[in-house]
N, C-alpha and C positions, 0 to 999 in steps of 0.2 A: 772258090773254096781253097785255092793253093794259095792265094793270097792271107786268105782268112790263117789258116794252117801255119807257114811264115810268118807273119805277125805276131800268132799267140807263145811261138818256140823260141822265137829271136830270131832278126838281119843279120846277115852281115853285109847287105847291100852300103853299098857309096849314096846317100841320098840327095847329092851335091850332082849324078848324073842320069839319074833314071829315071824314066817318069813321073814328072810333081803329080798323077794321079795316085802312082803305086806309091809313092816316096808319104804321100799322106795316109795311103791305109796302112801301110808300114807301122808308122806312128803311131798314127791315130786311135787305133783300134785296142792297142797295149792301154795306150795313157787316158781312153776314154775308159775302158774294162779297170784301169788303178784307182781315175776320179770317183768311179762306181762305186768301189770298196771304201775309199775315204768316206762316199758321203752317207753308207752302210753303218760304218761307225752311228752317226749322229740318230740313220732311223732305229740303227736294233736298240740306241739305247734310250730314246724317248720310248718307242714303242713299250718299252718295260716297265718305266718309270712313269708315265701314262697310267699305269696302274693303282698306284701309292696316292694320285691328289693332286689336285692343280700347286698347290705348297711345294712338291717336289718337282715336275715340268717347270715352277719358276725358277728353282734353286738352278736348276739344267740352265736353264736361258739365261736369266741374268748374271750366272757363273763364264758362260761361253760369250758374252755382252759386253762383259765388266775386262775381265781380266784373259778369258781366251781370245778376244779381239786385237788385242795389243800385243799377247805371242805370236798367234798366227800372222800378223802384222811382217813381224820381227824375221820371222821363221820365213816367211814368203818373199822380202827381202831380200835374205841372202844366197835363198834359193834362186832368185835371179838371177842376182848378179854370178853364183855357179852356173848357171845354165847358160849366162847368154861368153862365159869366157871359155869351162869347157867347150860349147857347141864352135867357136872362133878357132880353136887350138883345132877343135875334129876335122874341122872344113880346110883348116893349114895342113894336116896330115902330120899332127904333130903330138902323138899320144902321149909321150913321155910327159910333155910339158902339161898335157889335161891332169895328169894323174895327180902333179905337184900342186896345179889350183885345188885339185879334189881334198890335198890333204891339208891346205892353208882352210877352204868353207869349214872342213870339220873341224878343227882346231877352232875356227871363233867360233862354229857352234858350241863346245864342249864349256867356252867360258861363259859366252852369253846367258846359254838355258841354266850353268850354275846358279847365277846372279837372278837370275830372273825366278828362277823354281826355288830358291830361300826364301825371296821377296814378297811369291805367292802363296807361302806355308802360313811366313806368318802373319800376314795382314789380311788374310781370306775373310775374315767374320768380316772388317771393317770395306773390303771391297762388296758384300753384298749390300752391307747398308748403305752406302753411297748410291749404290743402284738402284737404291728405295726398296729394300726387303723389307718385311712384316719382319716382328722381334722371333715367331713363330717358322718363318722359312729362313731365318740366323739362323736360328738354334736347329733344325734340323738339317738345315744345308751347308753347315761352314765344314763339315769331313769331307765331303764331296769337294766342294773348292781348293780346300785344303792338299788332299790326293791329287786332282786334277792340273790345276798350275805348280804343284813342289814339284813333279814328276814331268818338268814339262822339257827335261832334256829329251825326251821318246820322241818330243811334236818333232822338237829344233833336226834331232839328226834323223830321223825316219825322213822329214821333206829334202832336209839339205842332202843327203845320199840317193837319193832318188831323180832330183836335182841333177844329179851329177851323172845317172845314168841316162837320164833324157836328153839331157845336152849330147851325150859319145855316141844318141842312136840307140841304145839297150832299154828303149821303151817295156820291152816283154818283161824284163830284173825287176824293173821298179812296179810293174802289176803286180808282181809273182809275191813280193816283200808284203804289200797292202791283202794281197790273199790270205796269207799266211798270219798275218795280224789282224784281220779281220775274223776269220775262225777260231781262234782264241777266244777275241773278245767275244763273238756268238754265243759261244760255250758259256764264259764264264759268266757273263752276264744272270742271266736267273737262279743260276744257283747262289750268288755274291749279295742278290737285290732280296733275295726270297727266302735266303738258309735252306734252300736243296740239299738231302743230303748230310753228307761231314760238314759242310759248309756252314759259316754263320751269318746270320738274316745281319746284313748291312745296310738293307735299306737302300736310300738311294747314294749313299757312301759307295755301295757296291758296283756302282755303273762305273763308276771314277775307279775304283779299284781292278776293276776286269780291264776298262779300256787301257790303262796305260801297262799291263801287264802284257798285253795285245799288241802294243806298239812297241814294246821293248824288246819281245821276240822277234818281229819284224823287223828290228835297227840290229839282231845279230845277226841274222842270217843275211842282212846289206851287207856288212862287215865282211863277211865268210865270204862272199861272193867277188867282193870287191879284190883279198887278198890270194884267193884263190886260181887267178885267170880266169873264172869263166864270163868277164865282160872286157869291153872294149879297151875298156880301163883296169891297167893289172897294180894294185898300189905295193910297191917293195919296199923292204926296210930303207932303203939306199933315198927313197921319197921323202921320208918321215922327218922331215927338219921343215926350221923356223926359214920364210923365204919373204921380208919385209917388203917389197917391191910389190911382191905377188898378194900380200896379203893389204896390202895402199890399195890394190887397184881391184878385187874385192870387195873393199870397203867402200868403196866410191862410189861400186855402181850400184852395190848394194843399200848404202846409204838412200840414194835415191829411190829405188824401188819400198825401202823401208815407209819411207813419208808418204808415198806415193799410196799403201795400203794401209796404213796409219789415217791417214787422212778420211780413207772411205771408211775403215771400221769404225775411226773414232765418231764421223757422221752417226753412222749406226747406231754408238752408244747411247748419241742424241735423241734419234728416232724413241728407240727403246724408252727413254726415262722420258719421252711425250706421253707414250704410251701408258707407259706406268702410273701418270696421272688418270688412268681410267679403271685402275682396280689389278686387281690379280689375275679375273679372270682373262682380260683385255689382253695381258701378258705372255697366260699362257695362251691364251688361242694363236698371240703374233709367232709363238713359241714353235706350235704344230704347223700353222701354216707356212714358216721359214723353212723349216727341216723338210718339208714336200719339197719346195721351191729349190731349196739345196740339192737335194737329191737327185733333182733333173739337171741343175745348173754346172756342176761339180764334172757329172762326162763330159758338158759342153767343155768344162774348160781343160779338157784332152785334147779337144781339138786345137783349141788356143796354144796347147803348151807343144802340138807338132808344129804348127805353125811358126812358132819361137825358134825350135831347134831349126829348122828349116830355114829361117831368116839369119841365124848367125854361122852355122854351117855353108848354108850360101855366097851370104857374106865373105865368109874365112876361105871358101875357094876363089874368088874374085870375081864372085857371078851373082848382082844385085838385080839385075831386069826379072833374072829365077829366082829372086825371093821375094822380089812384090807382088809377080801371079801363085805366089804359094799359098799368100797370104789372101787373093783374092778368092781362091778355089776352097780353101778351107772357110771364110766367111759363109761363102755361100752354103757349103754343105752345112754346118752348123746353125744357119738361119731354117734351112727345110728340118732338121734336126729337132729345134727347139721351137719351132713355130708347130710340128706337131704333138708334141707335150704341151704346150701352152695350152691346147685344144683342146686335147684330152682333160686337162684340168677343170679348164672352163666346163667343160659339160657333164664332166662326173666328181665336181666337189664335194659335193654332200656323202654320197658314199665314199669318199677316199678317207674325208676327211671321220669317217665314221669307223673304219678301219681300227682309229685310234681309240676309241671310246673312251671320249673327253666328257667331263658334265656338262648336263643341261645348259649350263651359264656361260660355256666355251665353246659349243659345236658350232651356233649362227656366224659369232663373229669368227672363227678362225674359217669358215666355208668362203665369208668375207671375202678376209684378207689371201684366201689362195686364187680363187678366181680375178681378183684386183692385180693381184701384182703377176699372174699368168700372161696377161694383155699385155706386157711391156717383153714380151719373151721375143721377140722377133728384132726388138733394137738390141735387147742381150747380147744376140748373137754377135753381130757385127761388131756391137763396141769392145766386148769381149776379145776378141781374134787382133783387132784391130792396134792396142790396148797390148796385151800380149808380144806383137810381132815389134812394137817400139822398142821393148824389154830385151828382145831378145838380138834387136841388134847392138844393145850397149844404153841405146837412147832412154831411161829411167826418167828425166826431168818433165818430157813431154807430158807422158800420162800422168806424172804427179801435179803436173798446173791443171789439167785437166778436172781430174779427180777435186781439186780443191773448188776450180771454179763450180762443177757439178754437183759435189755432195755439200761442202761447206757453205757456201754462197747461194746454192739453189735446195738443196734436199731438207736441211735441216729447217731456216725460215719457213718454207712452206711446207713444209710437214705442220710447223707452229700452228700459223694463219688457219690453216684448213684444218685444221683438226679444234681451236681452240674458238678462237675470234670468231672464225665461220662456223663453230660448231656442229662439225665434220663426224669427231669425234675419230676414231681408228682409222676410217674407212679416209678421213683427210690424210694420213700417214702414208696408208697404203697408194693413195694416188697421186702424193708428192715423190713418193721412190721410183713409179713408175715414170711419169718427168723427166726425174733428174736420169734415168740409165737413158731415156732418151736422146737426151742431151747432147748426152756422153758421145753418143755413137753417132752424131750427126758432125759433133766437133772435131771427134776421132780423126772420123773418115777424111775430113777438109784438108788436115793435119797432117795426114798420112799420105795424101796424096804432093803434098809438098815434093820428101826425096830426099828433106835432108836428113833423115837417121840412116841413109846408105852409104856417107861419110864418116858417120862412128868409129872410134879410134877403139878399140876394148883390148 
């Protein structure tokens, strides 16, 4: 329990010499309890929106498909590349120099999510229909896209600040930010979707209006926390300058992790618009059963993300044999982790997936696709961690050849075949994705056990 206790208040342990067992509940248990709350976002806001019609759960999915795939992309990117230079600078004992990458990530986030959140205002109608929207979930869903991607500077600095605290060790800040945005969004949600109240009936504009109202809170009180001292990283005015070197290298590693999840979302967007050949309700059912599948997958990837800081912290003390069993140890807990949720799923789909009360013409196949893609929860694990700890010592290129070879080359084709040719129909989708993470995690592991990202220059 002291452990537990410590973990939820904040370290200030050295995680570069004590226990890689403590050193991962340390972590782990902050960044699993943050992944929690992110992936809370996705269920409180289907769950609501689940109410209004399959028209609306599409506008959700194919809005989060289309155009959220390619921010979080973006956004996920450069949160590497801060996590794996802070966690280098932590592991040197060289806080000053973390503070100054901290304020180089938020500076290209502040430019990107501009460019990116104008782009998404006003091309929203024509991103759903690309996506193959009915004229009828256009016209009801382009406010929703519209709020959702113009407001997508919340995504950019809520991850990249948090980013930044995972990397220094301050696992508990970056949960504590996702709590506190995540209750908001709670709140506002029904009153936003439903006209509670003073409130007016938004529809499902409303779920896009509360979330990033939810996330903007969260990115001040980051802010507050970061200027204030109370994390490992204190950012002073004396920081706040242009540092071109710092911001080259960055972009470097970031660049790579960018393509690296570009590549798998954009797989994705593929699946999806397979999918899409099979109607609406096909959609939204893949719709419900991703946000389950999310919602377990999202704390795994807390685990992945101690793991990360743990390999470039490591790293940065000059101690690599301690960040390859970090790496191992954390694998393993996150395969017991996820292998029983997979289980759970598998055997109580039908009521989880009934939780949602989807219509008649969604509940079979979304029961479907969570049980199908549950069975691939135990390669998750590993290729996850795996995938991760490359990232986090610098090494961005490895899991981005990976990623291409698995999703582009294997996920997307056979998603085709099986679903179409073989007249599979979803359920081909669903068991070309579980495949390809297979893949992943078999070629990971081969890869990882080489050594050479314990040469990483960051």
């Amino acid at each position: 329990m002291g452990f537990l206790k410590e973990a939820l208040l904040g370290s200030r342990q050295d995680f570069t010499s004590i226990p890689i067992e403590r050193a991962i509940v340390l972590l782990a248990v902050p960044m699993v309890l943050e992944m929690c709350m992110e992936s809370l976002f996705g269920i409180v806001d289907v769950f609501w929106v689940a109410r209004l019609g399959s028209d609306a759960i599409t506008t959700v999915g194919l809005t989060e498909t289309g155009g959220g795939t390619v921010l979080f992309a973006i956004a996920l990117g450069l949160s590497m590349g801060a996590t794996a230079m802070v966690s280098r600078r932590i592991g040197e004992k060289d806080e000053k120099a973390a503070a100054v990458v901290a304020v180089q990530a938020i500076g290209i986030g502040v430019i990107v999510s501009t460019i990116t959140g104008v782009l998404g205002f006003v091309f929203a109608p024509n991103l759903l229909s690309a996506m193959g929207a009915s004229d009828a979930v256009i016209r009801s869903g382009s406010g929703y896209a519209r709020i959702l991607l113009g407001g997508s500077i919340t995504i950019f600095q809520l991850f990249l600040i948090n980013a930044v605290f995972r990397g220094a060790g301050d696992a508990s800040v970056a949960m504590r930010s996702l709590w506190i945005a995540n209750a908001v969004n709670i709140v506002l949600n029904p009153f936003l979707i439903f006209g509670l109240g003073p409130f007016p009936r938004l529809g499902v504009t409303g779920s896009a209006v509360g979330t990033t109202i939810g996330r903007g809170i969260g990115v001040l009180y980051q802010l507050w926390i970061l200027s204030s001292g109370r994390s490992r990283i204190r950012i002073q005015w004396s920081d706040v300058r242009i540092d071109v070197g710092i911001i080259i290298r960055v972009l470097r590693l970031s660049v790579g992790a960018m393509f690296q999840y570009l590549i798998q979302m954009t797989s994705w967007i593929g699946v999806v618009r397979i999918i899409a050949t099979f109607g609406t309700a096909a959609v939204a059912a893949n719709t419900l059963a991703i946000r389950i599948i999310i919602f377990a997958i999202l704390p795994s990837w807390g685990m992945c993300s101690a793991a990360a800081t743990l390999v470039g912290q490591n790293l940065g003390a000059g101690r690599p044999d301690r960040a390859e069993k970090s790496v191992w140890r954390t694998g393993f807990y996150n395969m017991l982790f996820l292998g029983a949720v997979g289980l759970v799923f598998i055997i109580f789909a039908e009521p989880i997936i009934g939780l949602f009360r989807p219509e008649a013409s969604v509940f079979p196949l979304a029961v479907t696709g969570l049980r199908y893609l549950s069975y691939g929860y135990i390669s998750y694990a590993y290729g996850m961690v795996v995938s991760q700890a490359f990232n986090g010592a610098g090494d961005t290129i490895t899991p981005t050849t990976l990623n291409l070879i698995c999703f582009w080359l294997c996920q997307v084709p056979l998603a085709y075949y099986l679903a179409i040719p073989l007249g599979l129909g979803p359920k081909g989708v669903f068991l070309a994705i579980v495949v390809a993470d297979t893949l992943l995690a078999v070629l990971g592991i081969s890869w990882f056990r080489r050594g050479t990202w314990k040469k990483q220059v960051v």
